[in-house]
C-alpha positions in Angstrom: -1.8 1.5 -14.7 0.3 1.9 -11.5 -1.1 5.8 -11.6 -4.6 4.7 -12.4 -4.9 2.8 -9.1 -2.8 5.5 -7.2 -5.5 8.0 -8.2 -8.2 5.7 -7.4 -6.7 5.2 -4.0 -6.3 8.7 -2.9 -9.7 9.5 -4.3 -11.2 6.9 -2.0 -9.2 8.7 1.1 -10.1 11.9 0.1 -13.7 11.5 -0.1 -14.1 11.8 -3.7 -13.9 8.6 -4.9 -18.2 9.1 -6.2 -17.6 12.0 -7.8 -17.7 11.9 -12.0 -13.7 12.1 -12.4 -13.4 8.8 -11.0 -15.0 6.5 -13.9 -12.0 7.8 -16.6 -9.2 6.1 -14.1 -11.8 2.9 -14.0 -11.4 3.0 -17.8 -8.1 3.4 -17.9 -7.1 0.8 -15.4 -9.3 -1.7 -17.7 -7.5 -0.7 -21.0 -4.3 -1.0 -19.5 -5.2 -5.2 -18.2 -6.7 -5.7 -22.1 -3.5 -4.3 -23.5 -1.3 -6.1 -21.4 -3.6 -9.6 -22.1 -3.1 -8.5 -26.0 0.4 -8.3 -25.7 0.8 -11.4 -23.4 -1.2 -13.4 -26.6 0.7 -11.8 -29.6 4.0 -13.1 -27.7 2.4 -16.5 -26.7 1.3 -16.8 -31.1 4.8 -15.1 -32.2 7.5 -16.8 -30.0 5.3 -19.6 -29.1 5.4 -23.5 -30.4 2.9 -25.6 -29.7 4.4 -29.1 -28.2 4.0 -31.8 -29.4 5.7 -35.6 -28.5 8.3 -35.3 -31.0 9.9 -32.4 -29.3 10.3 -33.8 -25.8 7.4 -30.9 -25.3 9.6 -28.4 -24.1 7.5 -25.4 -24.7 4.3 -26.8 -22.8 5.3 -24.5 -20.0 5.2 -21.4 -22.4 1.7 -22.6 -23.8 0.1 -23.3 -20.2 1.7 -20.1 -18.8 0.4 -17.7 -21.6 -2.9 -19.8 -21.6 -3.4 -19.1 -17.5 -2.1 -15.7 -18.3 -4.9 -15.1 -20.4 -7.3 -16.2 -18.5 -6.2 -14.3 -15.7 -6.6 -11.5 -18.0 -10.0 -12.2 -19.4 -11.1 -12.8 -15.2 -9.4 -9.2 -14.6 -11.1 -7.5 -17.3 -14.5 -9.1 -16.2 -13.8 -7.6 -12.8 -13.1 -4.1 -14.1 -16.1 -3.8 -15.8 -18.1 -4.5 -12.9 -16.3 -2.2 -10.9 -17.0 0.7 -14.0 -20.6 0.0 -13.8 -20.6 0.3 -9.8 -18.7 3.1 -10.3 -21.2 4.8 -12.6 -24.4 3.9 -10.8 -22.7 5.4 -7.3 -21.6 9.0 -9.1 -25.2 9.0 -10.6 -26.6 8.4 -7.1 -24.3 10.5 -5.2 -24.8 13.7 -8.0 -28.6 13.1 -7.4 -27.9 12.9 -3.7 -26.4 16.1 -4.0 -28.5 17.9 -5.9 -31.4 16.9 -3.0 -29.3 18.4 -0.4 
């Protein structure tokens, strides 16, 4: 993911951030946050107990923290495909752009 976003980066100084090699490190930025958000909720269900009062509820702090983490997730995911679909519209317009020039 840390590669993904490096990529992105220097496309954006270089200039050729719009051009159509740009939307597969989008992609793969976005599959890297839902497989992390996967593997943050197979944890949570696998080494996960639910409190309850009998306990003293000393795993409410794993089940709030893996709940948070995925929403966080979900919010992050939401956010990259927006950015994939801005991506998309701005290569078509700047491929169209220039083909005019």
């Amino acid at each position: 993911m840390l590669a993904a976003v490096w990529m992105l980066l220097f496309r954006a100084q270089s200039g050729t951030f719009f051009r159509p090699g740009s939307q597969r490190w989008v992609i793969t930025i976005g599959a890297a946050i839902g497989a992390l958000l996967t593997v943050g909720v197979f944890v949570f269900f696998t080494f996960g107990e639910f409190p309850s009062p009998t306990d003293g509820m000393d795993t409410l702090g794993l089940w709030m923290a893996s709940g948070l983490g995925c929403l966080v997730g979900a919010a992050l995911l939401g956010v990259m495909f927006v950015v994939h679909r801005l991506v998309d519209r701005a290569t078509s317009a700047q491929t169209e752009l220039d083909g005019v020039l």
